[in-house]
C-alpha positions in Angstrom: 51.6 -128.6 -214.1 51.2 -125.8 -211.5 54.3 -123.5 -210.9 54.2 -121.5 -207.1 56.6 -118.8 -206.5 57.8 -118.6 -203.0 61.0 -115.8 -203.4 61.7 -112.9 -201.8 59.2 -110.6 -202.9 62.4 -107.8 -203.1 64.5 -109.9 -205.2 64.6 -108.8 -208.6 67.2 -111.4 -210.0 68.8 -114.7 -208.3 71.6 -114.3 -206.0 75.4 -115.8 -206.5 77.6 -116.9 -203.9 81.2 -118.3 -204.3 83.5 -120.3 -202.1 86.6 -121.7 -203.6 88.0 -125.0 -203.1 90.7 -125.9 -200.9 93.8 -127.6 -202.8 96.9 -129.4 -200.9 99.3 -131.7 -201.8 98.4 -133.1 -198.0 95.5 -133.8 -196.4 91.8 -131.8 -196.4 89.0 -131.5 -193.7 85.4 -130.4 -195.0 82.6 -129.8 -192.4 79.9 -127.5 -191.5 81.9 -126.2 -189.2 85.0 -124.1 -189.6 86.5 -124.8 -186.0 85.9 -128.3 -186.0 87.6 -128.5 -189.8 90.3 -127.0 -188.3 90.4 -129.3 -185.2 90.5 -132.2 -187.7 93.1 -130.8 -189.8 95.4 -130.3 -187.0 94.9 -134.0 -186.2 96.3 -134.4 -189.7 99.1 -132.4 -189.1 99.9 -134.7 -186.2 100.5 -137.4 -188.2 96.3 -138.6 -187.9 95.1 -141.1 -190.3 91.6 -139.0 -192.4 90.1 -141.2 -189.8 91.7 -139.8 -187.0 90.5 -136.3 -188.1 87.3 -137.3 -188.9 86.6 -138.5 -185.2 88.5 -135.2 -184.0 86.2 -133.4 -186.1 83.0 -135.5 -185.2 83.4 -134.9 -181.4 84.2 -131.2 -182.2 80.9 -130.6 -184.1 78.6 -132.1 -181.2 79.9 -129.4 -178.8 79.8 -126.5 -181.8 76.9 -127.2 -183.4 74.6 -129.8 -180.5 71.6 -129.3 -182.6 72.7 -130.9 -185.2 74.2 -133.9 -184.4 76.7 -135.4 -181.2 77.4 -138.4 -179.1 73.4 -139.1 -178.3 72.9 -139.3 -181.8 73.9 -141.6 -184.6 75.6 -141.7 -188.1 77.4 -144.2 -190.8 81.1 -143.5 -192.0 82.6 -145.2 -195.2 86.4 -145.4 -195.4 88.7 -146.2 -198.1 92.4 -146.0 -197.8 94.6 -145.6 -200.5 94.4 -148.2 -203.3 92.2 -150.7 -200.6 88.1 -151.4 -200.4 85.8 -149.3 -199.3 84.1 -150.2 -195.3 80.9 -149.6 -194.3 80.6 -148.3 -190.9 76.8 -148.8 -190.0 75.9 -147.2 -186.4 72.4 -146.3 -187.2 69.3 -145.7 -185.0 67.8 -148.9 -183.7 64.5 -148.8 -181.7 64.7 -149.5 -178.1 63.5 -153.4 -177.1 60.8 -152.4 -175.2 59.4 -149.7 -177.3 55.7 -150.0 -177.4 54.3 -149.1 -180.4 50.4 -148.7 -178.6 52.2 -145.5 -177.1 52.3 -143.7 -181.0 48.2 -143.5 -181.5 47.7 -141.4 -184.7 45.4 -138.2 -184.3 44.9 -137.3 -187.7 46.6 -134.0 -189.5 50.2 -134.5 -189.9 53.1 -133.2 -188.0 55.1 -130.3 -188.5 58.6 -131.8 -188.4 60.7 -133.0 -191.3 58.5 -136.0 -192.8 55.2 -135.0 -192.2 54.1 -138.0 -190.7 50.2 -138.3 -189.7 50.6 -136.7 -186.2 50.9 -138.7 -183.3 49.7 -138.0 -179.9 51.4 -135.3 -178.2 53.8 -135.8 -180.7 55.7 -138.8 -178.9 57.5 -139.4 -182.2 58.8 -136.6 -182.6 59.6 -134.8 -179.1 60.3 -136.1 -175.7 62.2 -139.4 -174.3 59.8 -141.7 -176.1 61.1 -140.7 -179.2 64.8 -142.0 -178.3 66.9 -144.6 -179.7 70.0 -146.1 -179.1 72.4 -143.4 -179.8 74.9 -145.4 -182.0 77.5 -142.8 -183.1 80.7 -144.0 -180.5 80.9 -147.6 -181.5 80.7 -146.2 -185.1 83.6 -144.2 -184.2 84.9 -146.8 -182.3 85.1 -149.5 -184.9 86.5 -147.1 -187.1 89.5 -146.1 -184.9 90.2 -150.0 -184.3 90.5 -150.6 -187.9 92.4 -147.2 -189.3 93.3 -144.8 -186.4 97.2 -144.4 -185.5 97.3 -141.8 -182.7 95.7 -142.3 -179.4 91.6 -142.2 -178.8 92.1 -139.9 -175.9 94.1 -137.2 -178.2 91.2 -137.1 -180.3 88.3 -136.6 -177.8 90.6 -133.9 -176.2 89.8 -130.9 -178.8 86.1 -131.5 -177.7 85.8 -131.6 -173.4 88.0 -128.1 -174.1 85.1 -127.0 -175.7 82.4 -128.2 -173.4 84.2 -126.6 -170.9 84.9 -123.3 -171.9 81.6 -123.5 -174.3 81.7 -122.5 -177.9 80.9 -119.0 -178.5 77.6 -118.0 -179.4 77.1 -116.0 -182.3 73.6 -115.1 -184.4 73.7 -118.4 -186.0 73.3 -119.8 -182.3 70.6 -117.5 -181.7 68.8 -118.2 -185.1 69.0 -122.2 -184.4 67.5 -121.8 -180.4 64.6 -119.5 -181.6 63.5 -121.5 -184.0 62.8 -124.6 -182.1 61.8 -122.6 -178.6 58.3 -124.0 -178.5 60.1 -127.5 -178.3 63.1 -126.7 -176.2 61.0 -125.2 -173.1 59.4 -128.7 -173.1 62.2 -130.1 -171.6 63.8 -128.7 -168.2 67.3 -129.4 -168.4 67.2 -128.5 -172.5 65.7 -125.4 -171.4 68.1 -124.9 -168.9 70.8 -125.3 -171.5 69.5 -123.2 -174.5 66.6 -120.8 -172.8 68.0 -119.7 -169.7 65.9 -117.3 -168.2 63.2 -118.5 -170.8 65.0 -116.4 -173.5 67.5 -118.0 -176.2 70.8 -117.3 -175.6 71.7 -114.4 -177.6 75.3 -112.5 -178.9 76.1 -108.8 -177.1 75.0 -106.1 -179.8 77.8 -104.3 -178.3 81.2 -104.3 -180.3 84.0 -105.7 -177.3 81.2 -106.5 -175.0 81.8 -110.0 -173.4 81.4 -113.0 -175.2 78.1 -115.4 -174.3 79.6 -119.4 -174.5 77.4 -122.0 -174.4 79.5 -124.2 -171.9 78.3 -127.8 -170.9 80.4 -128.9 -168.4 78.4 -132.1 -167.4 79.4 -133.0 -171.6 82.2 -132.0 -170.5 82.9 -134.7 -167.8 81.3 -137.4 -170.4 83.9 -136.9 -172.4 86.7 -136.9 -169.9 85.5 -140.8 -169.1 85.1 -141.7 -172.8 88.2 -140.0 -173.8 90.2 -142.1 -170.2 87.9 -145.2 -170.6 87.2 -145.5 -174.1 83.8 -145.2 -176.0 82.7 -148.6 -174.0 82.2 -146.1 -171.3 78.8 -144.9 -172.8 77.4 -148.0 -173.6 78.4 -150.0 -169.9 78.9 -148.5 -166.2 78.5 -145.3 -164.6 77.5 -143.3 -167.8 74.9 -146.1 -169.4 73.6 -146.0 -166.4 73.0 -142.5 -165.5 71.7 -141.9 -169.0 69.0 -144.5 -169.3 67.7 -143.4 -166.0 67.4 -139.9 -167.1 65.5 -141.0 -169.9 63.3 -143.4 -168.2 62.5 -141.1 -165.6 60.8 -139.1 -168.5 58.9 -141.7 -169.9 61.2 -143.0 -172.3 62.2 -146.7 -173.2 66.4 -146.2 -173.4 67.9 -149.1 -171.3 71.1 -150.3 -170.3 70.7 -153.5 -171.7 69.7 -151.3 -174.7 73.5 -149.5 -174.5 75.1 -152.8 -173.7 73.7 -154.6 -176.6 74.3 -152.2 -179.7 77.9 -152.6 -182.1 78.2 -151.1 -185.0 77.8 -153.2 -188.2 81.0 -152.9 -190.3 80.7 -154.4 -193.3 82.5 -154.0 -197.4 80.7 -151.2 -198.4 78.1 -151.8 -201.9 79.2 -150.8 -205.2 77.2 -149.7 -208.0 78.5 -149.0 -211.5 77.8 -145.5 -212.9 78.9 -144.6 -216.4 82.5 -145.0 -216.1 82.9 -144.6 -212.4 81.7 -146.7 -209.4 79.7 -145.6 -206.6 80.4 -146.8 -203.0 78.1 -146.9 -199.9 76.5 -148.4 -197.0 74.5 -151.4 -197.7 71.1 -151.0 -196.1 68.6 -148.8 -194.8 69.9 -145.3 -195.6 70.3 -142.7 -198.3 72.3 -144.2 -200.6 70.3 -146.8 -201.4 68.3 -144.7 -203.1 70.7 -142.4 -204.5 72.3 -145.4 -206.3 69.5 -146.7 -207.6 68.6 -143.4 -208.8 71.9 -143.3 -211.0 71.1 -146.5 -212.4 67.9 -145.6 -213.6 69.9 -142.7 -214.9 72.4 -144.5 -216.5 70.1 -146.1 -218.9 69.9 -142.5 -221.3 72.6 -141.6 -222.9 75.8 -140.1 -221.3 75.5 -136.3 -221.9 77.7 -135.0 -224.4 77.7 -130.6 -223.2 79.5 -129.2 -220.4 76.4 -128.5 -218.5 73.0 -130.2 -218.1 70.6 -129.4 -221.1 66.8 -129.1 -220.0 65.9 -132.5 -220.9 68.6 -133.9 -219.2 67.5 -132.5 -216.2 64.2 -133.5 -216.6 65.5 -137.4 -217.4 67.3 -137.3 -214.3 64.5 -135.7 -211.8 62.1 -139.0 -213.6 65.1 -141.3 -212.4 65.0 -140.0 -209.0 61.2 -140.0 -208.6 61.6 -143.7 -210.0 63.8 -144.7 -207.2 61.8 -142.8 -204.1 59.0 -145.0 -205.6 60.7 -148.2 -204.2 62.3 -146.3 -201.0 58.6 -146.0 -199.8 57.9 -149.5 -200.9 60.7 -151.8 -199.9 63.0 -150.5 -197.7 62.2 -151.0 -193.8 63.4 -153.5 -191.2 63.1 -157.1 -191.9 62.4 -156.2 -195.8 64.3 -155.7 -198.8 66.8 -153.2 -197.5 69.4 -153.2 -200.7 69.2 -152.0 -204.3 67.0 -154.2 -206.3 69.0 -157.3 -207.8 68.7 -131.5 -188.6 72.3 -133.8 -189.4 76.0 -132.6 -190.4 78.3 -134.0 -192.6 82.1 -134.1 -193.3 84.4 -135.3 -195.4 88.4 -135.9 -195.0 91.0 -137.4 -197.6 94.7 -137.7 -195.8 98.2 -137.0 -197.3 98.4 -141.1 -197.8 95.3 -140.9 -199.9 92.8 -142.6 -197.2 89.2 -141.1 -197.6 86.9 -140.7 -195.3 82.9 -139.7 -195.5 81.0 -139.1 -192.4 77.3 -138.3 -191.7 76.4 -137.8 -188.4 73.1 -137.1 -186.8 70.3 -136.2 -184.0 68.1 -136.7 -187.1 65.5 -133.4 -186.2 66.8 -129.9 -185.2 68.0 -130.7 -181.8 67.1 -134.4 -181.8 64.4 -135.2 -179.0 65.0 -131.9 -177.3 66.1 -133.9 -174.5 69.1 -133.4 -172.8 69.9 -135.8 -170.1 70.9 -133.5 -167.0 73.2 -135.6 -165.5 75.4 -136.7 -168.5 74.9 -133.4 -170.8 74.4 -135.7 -173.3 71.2 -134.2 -176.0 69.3 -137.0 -177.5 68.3 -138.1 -180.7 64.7 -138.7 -182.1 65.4 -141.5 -183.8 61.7 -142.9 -183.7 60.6 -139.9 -186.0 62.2 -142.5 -188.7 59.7 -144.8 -188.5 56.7 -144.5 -190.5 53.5 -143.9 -187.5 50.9 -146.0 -189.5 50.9 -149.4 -188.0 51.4 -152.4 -191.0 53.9 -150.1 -193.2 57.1 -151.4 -194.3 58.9 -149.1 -192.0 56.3 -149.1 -189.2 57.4 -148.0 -185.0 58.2 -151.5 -183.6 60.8 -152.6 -181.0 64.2 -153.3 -181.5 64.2 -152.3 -185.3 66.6 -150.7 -187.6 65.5 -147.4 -188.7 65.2 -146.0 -192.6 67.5 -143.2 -192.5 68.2 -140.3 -195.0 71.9 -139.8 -194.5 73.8 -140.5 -197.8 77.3 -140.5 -196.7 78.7 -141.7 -200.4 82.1 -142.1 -202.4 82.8 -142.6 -206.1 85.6 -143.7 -207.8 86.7 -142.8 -211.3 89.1 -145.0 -214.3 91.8 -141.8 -213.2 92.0 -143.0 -209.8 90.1 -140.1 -208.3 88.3 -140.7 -205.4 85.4 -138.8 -204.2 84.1 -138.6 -200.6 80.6 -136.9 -200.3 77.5 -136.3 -198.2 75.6 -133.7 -196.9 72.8 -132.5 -194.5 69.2 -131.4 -194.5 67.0 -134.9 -194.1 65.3 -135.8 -197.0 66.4 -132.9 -198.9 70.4 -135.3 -198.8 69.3 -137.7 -201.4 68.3 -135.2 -204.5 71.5 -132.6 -203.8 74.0 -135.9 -203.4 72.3 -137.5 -206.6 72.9 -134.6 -208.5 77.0 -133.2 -207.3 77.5 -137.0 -208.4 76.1 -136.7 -211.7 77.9 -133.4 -212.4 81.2 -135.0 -211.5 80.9 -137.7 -213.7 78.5 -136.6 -216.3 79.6 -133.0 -216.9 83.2 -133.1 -215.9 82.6 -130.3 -213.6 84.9 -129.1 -210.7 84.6 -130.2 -206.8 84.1 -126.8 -206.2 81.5 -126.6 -209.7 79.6 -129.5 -208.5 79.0 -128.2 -204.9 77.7 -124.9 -206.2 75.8 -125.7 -209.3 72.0 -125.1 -209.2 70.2 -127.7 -207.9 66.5 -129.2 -207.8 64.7 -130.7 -204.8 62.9 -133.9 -205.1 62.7 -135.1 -201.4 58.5 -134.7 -201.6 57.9 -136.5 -205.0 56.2 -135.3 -207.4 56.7 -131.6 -206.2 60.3 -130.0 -207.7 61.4 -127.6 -205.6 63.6 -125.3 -207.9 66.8 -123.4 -207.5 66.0 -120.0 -209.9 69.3 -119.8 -210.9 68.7 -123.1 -213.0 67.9 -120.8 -215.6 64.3 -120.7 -217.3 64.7 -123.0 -220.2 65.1 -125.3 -217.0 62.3 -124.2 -214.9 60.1 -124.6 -218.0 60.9 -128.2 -218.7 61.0 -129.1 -214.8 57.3 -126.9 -214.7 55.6 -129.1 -217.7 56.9 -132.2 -216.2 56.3 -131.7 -212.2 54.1 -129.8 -209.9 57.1 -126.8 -209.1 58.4 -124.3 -206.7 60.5 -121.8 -207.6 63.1 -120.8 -204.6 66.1 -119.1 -204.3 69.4 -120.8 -202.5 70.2 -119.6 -199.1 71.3 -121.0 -195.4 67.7 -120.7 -193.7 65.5 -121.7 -194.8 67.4 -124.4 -196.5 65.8 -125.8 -199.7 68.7 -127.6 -201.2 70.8 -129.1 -198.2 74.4 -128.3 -197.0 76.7 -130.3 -199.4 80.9 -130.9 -198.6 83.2 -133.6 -200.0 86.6 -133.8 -200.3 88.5 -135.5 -203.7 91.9 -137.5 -204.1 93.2 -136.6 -208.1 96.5 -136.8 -209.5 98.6 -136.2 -205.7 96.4 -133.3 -204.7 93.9 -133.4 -202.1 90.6 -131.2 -202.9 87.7 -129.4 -200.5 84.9 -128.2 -200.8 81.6 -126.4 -198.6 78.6 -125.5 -199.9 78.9 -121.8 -200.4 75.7 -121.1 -198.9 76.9 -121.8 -195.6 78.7 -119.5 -193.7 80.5 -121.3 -191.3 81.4 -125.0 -193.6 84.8 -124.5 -194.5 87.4 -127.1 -196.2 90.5 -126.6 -194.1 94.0 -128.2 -195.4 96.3 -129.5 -192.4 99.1 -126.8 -192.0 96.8 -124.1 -193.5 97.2 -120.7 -192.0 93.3 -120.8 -190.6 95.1 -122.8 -188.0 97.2 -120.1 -186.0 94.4 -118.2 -184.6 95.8 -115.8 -181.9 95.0 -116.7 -178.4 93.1 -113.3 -177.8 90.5 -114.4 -180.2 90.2 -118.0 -178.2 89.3 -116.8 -174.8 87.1 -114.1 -173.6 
């Protein structure tokens, strides 16, 4: 098999990064954000349920991080409380009804977003208001808070319209994120507006004590004053429905208010899988963890390793398990199809002092969804079309009014101790392999939280190509190499091979958390922690 090299050409030996866990006898928040994580575990210290925090936390990172994920987008939650099953929140994309799937002629090539779909014209999959779904997130929240929240919805929406209104502050990471996706974002006025103003991305002072840039958004910001009053109803019926679908109409797209009016969240017990001596928990259909389960129980037919860490052909046995089970993804799972195991997205992760667990993906699904901000709710929208295989007659073909395949793999697993593991991550297809394998070290290897985030890791989102982490070691590579076409890469934030991983783990009365320690601002933050009392200088400009 053919090996390509695509390091640093200055780097001489592979690079080591540490974060260490967060331990508390009370509850952990773990997201790719330190602010929100320490929005969420303030909402613990309040006496919030883990879901409480996590919806805290989930309305926090759509105003932090907006091209990643937010109310326009979409995402799927499990929750387990404390000796009880696991639900299976389910608020997905789903195509609008009057989505026309004439309007997505192929041009030959393929795109350059994260699939690599053949391209479609003008790239109406991919960019603009065609590309829209139903943005699902709310009722997923929604449900959610119904079933397991104990302080008030408006208390939790309130850390966020702060933040729309003063406007997080931007930093390099900001200016990074805008850059990169400028030739997009300038398509789009009021996007634009928002993220190039003056045609430039908004940028941090070089100057040390200069005045802060914030990226305020105060029309998000009077959203969420009517959801937090109103309820999340107040997206999907009335003033705010309405506004939004004419926005996106009035750009071409299909988003309706019977659309809005129409969509719940499926809550259902969530699918277990056995692995080894643990069970795996996750959302039914049409996502991530379809996969990754089957994966593990392709797996689970070699022999349970017997070393502390994987041996090369261990590695290799599991990479021919996962290429196995993307085999049937591409095969059998789309809309009206087999959707179970066979007989630009963020992620967190909260366990509670009372042991409830939640894990949380949420999504715009590409870097800055649509790149369509409706002007006159603030609201950026998701792409959820980009899902949806472009080639008419697939499995997972564009169609009206159909659930889309996602990647996100929001997973738990539960062990004969009573541990419970909540864990997902973010970086599209890329979720599946670095999920897949932070499971298999937890319950194959015995490793750590904090081992299993950090551990060296393969990609296998592109089958057959292996995308390696150097630090594997060369024994590895070797085995991977004679086995799989192979890439050799090292681990780092941009660009990011191996996906951002976080989970947080219930053991023995102490609550564990853990980023991935490439990413500089994913922090696990326990409720009480000292990251909390930040002085008020730092807060406003």
């Amino acid at each position: 098999m053919t090996v390509t090299d695509i390091r640093s050409p200055n780097l001489s030996r592979a690079i080591s990064l540490s974060k260490p866990a967060t331990r508390s006898t009370g509850g952990v928040v773990t997201a790719q954000n330190r602010q929100a994580a320490q929005i969420g575990a303030a909402v613990l210290a309040q006496g919030g349920s883990a879901v409480d925090a996590a919806i805290a936390t989930s309305f926090a990172l759509g105003v932090l991080e907006p091209w990643m994920s937010g109310i326009g987008g979409v995402g799927a939650m499990l929750v387990k409380p404390d000796g009880g099953p696991v639900t299976a929140i389910d608020a997905g994309a789903r195509s609008p009804a009057t989505l026309d799937p004439a309007d997505f002629p192929l041009t030959g090539g393929a795109d350059g977003d994260l699939f690599g779909w053949p391209s479609v014209l003008e790239d109406r999959n991919v960019i603009g208001a065609k590309s829209v779904c139903i943005p699902g997130l709310l009722r997923g929240l929604e449900a959610a808070h119904a079933r397991f929240g104990r302080l008030p919805w408006a208390d939790l929406v309130a850390p966020a319209i702060r933040l729309a209104e003063d406007g997080p502050i931007v930093d390099t990471a900001t200016t990074a994120w805008i850059a990169q996706d400028m030739a997009r974002l300038i398509r789009n006025e009021a996007t634009a507006a928002m993220f190039l103003p003056g045609g430039l991305p908004l940028s941090a002072p070089a100057a040390v004590g200069a005045k802060v840039v914030r990226m305020a958004n105060p029309a998000l910001a009077a959203t969420l004053r009517r959801i937090a009053a109103e309820g999340p109803g107040a997206l999907y019926q009335g003033q705010i429905a309405e506004k939004l679908a004419a926005d996106i109409q009035s750009l071409g797209g299909y988003l309706s208010t019977d659309d809005l009016s129409g969509f719940d969240a499926v809550v259902t017990e969530a699918a277990s899988e056995p692995y080894r001596d643990h069970t795996l928990h996750l959302l039914p259909e049409l996502n991530g963890g379809v996969t990754v389960a089957l994966a593990l129980r392709n797996l689970a037919q070699t022999p349970k390793p017997s070393g502390p860490l994987p041996s090369p052909a261990e590695v290799v046995a599991s990479a021919k398990a996962l290429a196995r089970a993307w085999e049937h993804r591409f095969a059998k799972l789309g809309d009206r199809a087999e959707r179970t195991l066979p007989s630009c997205t963020t992620h967190l992760s909260v366990t509670d002092r009372d042991g409830m667990s939640v894990s949380l993906t949420q999504t715009l699904l590409s870097l800055f969804g649509s790149r369509v901000l409706s002007p006159s709710t603030g609201i950026l929208l998701n792409n959820g079309v980009n899902w949806f295989d472009p080639r008419p007659g697939r499995i997972n073909a564009i169609g009206p009014d159909r659930k889309a395949l996602a990647n996100y793999s929001p997973m738990m697993m539960s062990g004969l101790d009573g541990s419970v593991t909540a864990l997902g991550g973010s970086g599209g297809r890329k979720i599946l392999p670095a999920v897949y394998q932070a499971l298999i070290h937890l319950a194959d290897y015995g490793m750590t939280l904090q081992e299993a985030i950090a551990a060296p890791r393969y990609d296998l989102s592109a089958p057959p190509l292996i995308v390696a982490d150097m630090r594997l070691g060369q024994p590895v590579l070797d085995a991977l190499a004679a086995e799989f076409p192979t890439v050799l890469t090292e681990r780092m934030m941009h660009p990011n091979n191996f996906t951002t991983l976080g989970a947080t783990r219930r053991a023995g009365g102490i609550t564990e958390g853990m980023a991935e320690p490439w990413h500089p601002w994913a922090e696990a933050v326990a409720e009480g922690d000292d990251l909390m009392a930040i002085p008020a200088s730092y807060q406003k400009d």
